[in-house]
N, C-alpha and C positions, 0 to 999 in steps of 0.2 A: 689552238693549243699554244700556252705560254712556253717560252723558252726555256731551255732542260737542260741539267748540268749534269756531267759524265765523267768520269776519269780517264785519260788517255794516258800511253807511254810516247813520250813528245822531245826531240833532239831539236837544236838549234846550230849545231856545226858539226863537223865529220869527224868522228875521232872513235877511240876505244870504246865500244859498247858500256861497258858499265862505268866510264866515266863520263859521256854526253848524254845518257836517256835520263830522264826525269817522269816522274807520277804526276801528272797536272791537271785541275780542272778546267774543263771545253763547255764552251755552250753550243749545244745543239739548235740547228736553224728548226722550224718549223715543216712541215713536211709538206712538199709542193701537190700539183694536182700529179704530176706523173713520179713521184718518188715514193718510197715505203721506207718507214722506221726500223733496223732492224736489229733488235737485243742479240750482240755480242757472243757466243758460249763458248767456242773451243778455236784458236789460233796456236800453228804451229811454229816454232821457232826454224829458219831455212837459215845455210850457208849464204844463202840471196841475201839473206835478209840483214845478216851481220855483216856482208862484205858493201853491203848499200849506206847500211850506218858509218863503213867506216872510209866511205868516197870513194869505193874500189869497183862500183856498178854500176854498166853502162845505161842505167834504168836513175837518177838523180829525183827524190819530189823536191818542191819549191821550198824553201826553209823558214820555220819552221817546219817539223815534220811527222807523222807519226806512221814508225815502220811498221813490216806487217804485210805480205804479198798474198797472206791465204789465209782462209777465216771461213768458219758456216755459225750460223745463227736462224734466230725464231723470228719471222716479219709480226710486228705489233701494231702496225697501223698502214695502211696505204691511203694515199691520195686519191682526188674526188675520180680521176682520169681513168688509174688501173683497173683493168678488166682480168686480165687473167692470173692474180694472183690477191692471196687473201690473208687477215690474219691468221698465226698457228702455222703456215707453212713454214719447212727446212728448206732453207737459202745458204749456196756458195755466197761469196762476196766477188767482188772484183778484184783483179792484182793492182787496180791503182786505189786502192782507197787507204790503205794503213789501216792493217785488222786489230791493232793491238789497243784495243778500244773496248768501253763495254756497250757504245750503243752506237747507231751512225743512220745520218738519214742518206738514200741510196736511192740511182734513178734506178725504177724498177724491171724496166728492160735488161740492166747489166748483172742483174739477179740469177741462178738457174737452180732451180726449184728441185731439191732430192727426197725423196722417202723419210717421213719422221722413223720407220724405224733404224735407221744408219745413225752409230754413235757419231754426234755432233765432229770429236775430234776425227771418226775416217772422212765423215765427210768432207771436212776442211780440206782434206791431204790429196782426195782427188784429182785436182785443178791442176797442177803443176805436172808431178810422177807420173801418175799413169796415165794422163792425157798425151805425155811424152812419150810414154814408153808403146801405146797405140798410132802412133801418128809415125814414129819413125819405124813400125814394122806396116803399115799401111802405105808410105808416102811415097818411097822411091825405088822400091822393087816388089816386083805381081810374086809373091810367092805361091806355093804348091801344097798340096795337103804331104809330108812328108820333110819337106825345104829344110835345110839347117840355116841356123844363122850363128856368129857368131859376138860374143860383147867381151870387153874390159869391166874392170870395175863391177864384174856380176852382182858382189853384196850392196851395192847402193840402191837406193830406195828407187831409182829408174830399171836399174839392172834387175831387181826381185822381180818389178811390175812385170817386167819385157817374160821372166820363167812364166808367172800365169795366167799372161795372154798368148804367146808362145805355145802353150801344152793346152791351153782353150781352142786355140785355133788350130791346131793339129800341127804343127811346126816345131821343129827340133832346135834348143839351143845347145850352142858350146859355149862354157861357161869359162871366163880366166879369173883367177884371182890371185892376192899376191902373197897371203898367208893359208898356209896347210889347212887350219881348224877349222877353216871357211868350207872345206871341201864336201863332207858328210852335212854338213846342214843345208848347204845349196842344194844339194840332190835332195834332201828330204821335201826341199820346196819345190821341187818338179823340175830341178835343171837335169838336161840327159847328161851331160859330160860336163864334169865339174875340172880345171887343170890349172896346175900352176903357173903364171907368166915365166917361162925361163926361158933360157934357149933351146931345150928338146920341144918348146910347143910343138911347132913346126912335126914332127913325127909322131908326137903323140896325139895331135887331134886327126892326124893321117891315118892311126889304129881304130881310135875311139868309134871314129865316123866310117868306117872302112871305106877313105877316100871320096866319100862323098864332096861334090863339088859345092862349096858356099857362098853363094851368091852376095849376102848383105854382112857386112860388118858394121858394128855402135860401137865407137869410140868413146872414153869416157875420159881416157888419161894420157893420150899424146907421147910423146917422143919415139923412145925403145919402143914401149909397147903397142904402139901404134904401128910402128914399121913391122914388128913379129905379127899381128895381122893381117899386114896385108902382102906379106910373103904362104900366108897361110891360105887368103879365101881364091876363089878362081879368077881366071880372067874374065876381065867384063864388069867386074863383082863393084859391087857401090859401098864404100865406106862412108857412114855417118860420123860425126862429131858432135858430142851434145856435151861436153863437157872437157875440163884440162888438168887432171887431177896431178900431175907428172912438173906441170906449170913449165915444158919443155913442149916444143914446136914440133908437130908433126913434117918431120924430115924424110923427103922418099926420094932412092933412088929411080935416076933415070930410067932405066931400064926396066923398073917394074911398071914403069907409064908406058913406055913405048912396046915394050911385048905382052904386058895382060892388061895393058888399055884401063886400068883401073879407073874408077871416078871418085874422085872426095870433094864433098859438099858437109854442111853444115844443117842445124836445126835450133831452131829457139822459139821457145812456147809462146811467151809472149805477143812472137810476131806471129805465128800461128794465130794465136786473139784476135791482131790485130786486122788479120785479111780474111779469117774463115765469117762468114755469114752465121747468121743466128740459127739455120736451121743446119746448116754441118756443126755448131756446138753443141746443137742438142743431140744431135744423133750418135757423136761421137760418146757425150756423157749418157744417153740414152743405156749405150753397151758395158759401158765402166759400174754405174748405177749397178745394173743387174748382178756384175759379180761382186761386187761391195756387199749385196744383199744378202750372194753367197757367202759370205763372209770370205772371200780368193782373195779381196786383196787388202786385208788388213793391213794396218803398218805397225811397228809394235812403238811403243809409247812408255819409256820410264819414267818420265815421271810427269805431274803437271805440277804448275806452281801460278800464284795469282799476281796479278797484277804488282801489287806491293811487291812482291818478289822478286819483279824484274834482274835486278843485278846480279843474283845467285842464276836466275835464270839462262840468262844471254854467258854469265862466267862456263856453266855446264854445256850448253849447246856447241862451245866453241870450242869443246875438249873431245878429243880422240877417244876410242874404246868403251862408248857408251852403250848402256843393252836395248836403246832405240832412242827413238823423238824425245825431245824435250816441247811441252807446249802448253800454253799459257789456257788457263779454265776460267773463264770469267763467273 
């Protein structure tokens, strides 16, 4: 196979999205014995993604670069080597490849292979969200059929995940959020207790749950709100952190360490990637797949836009009050 030319979205220094990305033609290497070809179809646009372009993410590629953490597409060709995958299969991409491409040659092991029927772009949305949102209610606390847990930030696309695997799994969430109209649509997405972050949290999820003790807290936004949880869940109870939306430091008083012993720790998918083995990847997507099929965990999508489009694209993603995803349709 002769070399093959592509269009990529390709930065050379760190700055504002739609002033460093450029539309440029790539040649395509040749595709090895253990690598597969794979045509491009639906890349989401992430917060990762724009704060990587613009030098603020602890994830750097080598410069030039082309952004891009999550991608599925169609495999068009495999190498002499590949055995267990073929053309016409739906493939995740990897998060180190830069998805915002239309074609890419790919070692085929770092591939994972999903149902053609899942729309290209839920597929894409997998990898990150709800691989999160499964891993932090699986990783550090055995919960119980019954269990509540509680999160911040419920409408984020980790916090929707966490309601329907939460209510899949027989597990109760309480839900915080920091605008009212968020209230009635969370619950219509299976959260039990939808509440405002204020200062009645504290008494109000005391009612909601009738005192039910909560074991695991997911942190999404630090400071205040971070502290009103963990005044909230029991002692013993293990606070996650998967995100900093508050961009203020989770501050806890003494005394909620030394008499409910609480735990805080952290989580990052990434690193998750980088230490789980090939066969807890697949297993964990094994059970994501199945509800995707159900249609449980759709992500909703305003709008796509094409490659050309890039700089309205990345302008819209990095704007508040959107009625979902932004992401690129090759």
């Amino acid at each position: 196979m002769g070399e093959m030319r592509i269009k990529a979205i390709v930065y050379e220094a760190h700055g504002k999205p739609e002033e460093v990305l450029r539309l440029e033609e790539l040649e395509l290497p040749a595709v090895g014995a253990n690598q597969a070809l794979v045509r491009i179809l639906a890349a989401p646009i992430n917060p990762a993604d724009l704060n990587q372009i613009e030098g603020k993410y602890p994830i750097r590629f080598p410069l030039p670069a082309t952004p891009g953490f999550e991608g599925a597409g169609t495999v068009e060709e495999v190498g002499a080597k590949v055995r267990d995958l073929a053309a016409g299969a739906q493939v995740i991409l990897p998060h180190d490849l830069g998805t915002w491409r239309e074609k890419a040659v790919v070692p085929a092991d770092k591939l994972t292979v999903v149902p053609n029927d899942i729309a290209p772009e839920q597929a894409a949305m997998l990898k990150i969200n709800p691989i999160t949102a499964w891993r932090i209610l699986h990783d550090f606390v055995r919960l119980e059929k019954g269990d509540w847990v509680i999160q911040n930030a419920a409408n984020s696309a980790v916090g929707r995940a966490v309601i329907v695997l939460a209510r899949e799994l027989g597990w109760r969430t309480v839900n915080v959020v920091r605008r009212a109209e968020l209230i009635e649509e969370l619950r219509a997405a299976g959260g039990d207790v939808v509440l405002l972050d204020n200062d009645e949290l504290r008494s109000a999820v005391a009612e909601a749950t009738k005192g039910a003790p909560i074991r695991l807290g997911l942190n999404q936004v630090g400071g205040e709100s971070a502290l009103r949880m963990a005044k909230v869940v029991a002692a013993e109870a293990t606070i996650v952190t998967i995100g900093a939306m508050s961009l203020r430091p989770v501050t806890m008083p003494n005394g909620l360490l030394i008499f409910k012993n609480l735990t805080f720790t952290g989580f990052w998918v990434n690193k998750w990637y980088e230490q789980a083995g090939a066969e807890e990847r697949r297993a964990t997507f094994a059970q994501l797949i199945d509800l995707a099929r159900r249609g449980l965990l759709a992500t909703k999508v305003e709008r796509a836009y094409s490659l050309g489009e890039f700089r309205e694209a990345v302008v819209r993603a990095g704007e508040g009050g959107r009625e979902g995803k932004i992401i690129f349709r090759m």
